[in-house]
Structure formats: C-alpha cells, structure tokens
C-alpha positions in Angstrom: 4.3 -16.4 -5.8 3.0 -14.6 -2.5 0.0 -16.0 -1.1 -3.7 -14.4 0.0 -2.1 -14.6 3.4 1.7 -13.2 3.0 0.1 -10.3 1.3 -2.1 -9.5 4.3 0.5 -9.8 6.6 3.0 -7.9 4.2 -0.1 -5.1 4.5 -0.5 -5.5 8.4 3.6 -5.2 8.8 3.3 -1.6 6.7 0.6 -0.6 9.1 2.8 -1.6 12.5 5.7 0.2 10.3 3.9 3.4 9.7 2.1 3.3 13.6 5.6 3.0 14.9 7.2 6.2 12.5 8.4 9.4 13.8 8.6 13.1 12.8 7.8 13.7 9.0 7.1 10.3 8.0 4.8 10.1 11.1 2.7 13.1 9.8 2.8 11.8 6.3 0.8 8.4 7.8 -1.6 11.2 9.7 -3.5 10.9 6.9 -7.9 9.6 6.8 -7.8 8.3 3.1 -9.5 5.3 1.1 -7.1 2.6 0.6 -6.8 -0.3 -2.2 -4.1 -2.6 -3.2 -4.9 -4.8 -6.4 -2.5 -7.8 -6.2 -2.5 -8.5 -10.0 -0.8 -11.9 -10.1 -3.4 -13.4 -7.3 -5.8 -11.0 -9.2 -7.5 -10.0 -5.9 -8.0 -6.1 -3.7 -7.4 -5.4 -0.1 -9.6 -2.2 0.3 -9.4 -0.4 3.9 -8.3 3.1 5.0 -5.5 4.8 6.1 -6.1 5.9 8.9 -4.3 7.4 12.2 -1.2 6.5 11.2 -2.2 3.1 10.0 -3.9 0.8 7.5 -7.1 -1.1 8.6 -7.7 -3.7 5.7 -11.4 -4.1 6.0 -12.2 -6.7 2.9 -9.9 -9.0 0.4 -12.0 -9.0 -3.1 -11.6 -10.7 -6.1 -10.3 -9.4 -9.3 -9.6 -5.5 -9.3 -11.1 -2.6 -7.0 -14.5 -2.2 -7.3 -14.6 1.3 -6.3 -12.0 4.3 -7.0 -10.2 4.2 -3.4 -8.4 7.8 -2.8 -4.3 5.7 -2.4 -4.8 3.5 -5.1 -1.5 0.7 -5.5 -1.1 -2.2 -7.8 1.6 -4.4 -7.7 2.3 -8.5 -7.7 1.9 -10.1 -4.2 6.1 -10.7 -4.4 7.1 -7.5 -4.8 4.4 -6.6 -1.6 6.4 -8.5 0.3 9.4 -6.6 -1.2 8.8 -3.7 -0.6 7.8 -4.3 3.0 10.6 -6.6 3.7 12.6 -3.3 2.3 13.8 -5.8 -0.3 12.4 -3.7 -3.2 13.0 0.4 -3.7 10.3 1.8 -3.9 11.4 4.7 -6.4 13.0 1.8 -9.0 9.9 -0.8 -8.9 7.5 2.4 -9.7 9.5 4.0 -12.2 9.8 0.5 -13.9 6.4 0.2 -13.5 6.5 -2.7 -11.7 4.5 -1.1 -8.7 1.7 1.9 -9.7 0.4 4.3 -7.2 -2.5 6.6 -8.1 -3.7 9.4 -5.9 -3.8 12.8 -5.8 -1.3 15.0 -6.2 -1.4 16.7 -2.8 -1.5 12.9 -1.4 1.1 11.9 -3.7 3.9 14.4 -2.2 2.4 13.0 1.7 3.3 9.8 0.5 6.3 10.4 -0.9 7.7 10.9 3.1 6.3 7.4 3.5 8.2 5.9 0.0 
C-alpha cells in the first residue's frame, strides 16, 4: 500500500509531467481549476488547484473532500503511483472503476488530452 508521502510525490511528479508538456496536452493543463484527490485506501484528500500548467497541492485532509473541488479524482494511493509511473491505463482503471474522475463535461474532454 502507497504511503501519505509516495502519493504526494506521485501528485508532485504529475505536476513536473504536465509543466513539462507540449502542444495540445500543454493547453489541456492551461487550465485554473479546483483540484481533489481522495486516496480511499489511506482514506485521506490532497486538495490544491490546477493551475498554469500544474498542480499546487495546498493541504492533505483526512477522510474524503470536504468541499466539491471542480477535477474531482478518487483512486487507491497504488494505483496513484500507477498511473503516474505510466504503470496503470488510465482509460482501463476508470472504466473498471478502479479510478473515478468527476468534473464537468467541458473539463472532462480538456482532460481527456491529459489521460
């Protein structure tokens, strides 16, 4: 099981990923959004924003997201790592249900460059 730590650093790894993009999946990053991740196994939220091209983490909270964030994911801390290790598809773990991304549907075909 992924720790506190590895997730965060899974998180930060995305954000150097997505700062370091080009063309369409660079645009797709542009975005100024309200970010949460729910690790359900550890049973704890990274909330931050997606911003400039990258993700600023600005709290870890227990149990799940207080607040609606606009990128809503939720996901076990392994298949964080997964995904950002490029480990895990992304298509496969969310149509298993494995991984669950809410948004809207305007951000939802953005993100899809990203995926």
């Amino acid at each position: 099981m992924a720790t506190i730590e590895e997730c965060r650093a899974a998180l930060e790894k995305l954000s150097d990923n997505m700062q370091s993009a080009e063309g369409d999946v660079r645009t797709a990053a542009a975005m100024d959004r309200s970010v949460s991740c729910h690790i359900t196994d550890l049973d704890v939220t990274f909330v931050g924003r997606l911003t400039d091209g990258h993700i600023v983490v600005a709290d870890t909270l227990p149990g799940p997201p207080p607040e609606k964030a606009e990128i809503r994911l939720t996901m076990a801390g392994d298949d964080l790592v997964a995904l950002v290790e490029g480990e895990l598809n992304f298509a496969k773990a969310w149509g298993s249900g494995r991984v669950k991304l809410e948004a809207s549907l305007r951000d939802l075909f953005r993100l899809r460059k990203l995926l």
